[in-house]
N, C-alpha and C positions, 0 to 999 in steps of 0.2 A: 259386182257386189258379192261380198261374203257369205256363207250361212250366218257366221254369226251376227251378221248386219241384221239378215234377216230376222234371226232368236229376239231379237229387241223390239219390231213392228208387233202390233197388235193388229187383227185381222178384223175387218169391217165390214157387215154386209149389206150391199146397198140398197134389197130390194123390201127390208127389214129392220135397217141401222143396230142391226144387231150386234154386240161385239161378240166374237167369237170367241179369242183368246189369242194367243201368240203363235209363231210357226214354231213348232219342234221339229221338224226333219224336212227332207227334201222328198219327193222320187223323180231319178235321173235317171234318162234314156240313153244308156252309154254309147249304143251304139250311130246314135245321131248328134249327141253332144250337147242335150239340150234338156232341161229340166217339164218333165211332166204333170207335175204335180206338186200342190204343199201342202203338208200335214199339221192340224191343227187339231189338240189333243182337247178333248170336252169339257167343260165342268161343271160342278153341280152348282147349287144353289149356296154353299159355302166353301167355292173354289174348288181347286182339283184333288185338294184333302178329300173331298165325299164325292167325286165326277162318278160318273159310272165307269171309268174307262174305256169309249167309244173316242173314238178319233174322225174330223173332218179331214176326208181327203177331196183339195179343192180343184180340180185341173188348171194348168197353167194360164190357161185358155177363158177364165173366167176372173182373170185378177184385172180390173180397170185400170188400177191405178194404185203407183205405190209411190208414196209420198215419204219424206223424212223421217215420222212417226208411225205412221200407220197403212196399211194395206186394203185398197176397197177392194172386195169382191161383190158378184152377182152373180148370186147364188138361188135357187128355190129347194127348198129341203128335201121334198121329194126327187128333186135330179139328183140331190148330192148323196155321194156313195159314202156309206157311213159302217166302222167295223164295230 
């Protein structure tokens, strides 16, 4: 799968049906070959025009399941590292 495959999923939180938003970047572990993380950029209550600009970084580790459209994660906010 592509980034840009991935730009297109909307990110799903399972333990909340929360939508998160879309993935904007990757973090990759070059030296194992393998993706650690997705970033998924916040937004406000009238999209990412007013977000705060914090960003979900989701570990790889906590994605269920990634389907055609969409991405489920399980997630609880206080585990998740937020910039």
């Amino acid at each position: 799968m592509r980034l840009c495959e991935f730009e297109k999923k909307e990110v799903i939180n399972a333990c909340d049906c929360k939508k998160l938003g879309c993935v904007s970047d990757l973090i990759f572990d070059e030296c194992k070959g393998c993706i650690e993380a997705i970033i998924v950029p916040k937004s406000g209550k009238w999209g990412c025009l007013f977000g705060d600009g914090g960003e979900y970084i989701i570990p790889f580790s906590c994605i269920k399941k990634i389907g055609p459209d969409i991405i489920i994660v399980e997630i609880h906010e206080e585990k998740n590292r937020q910039k």
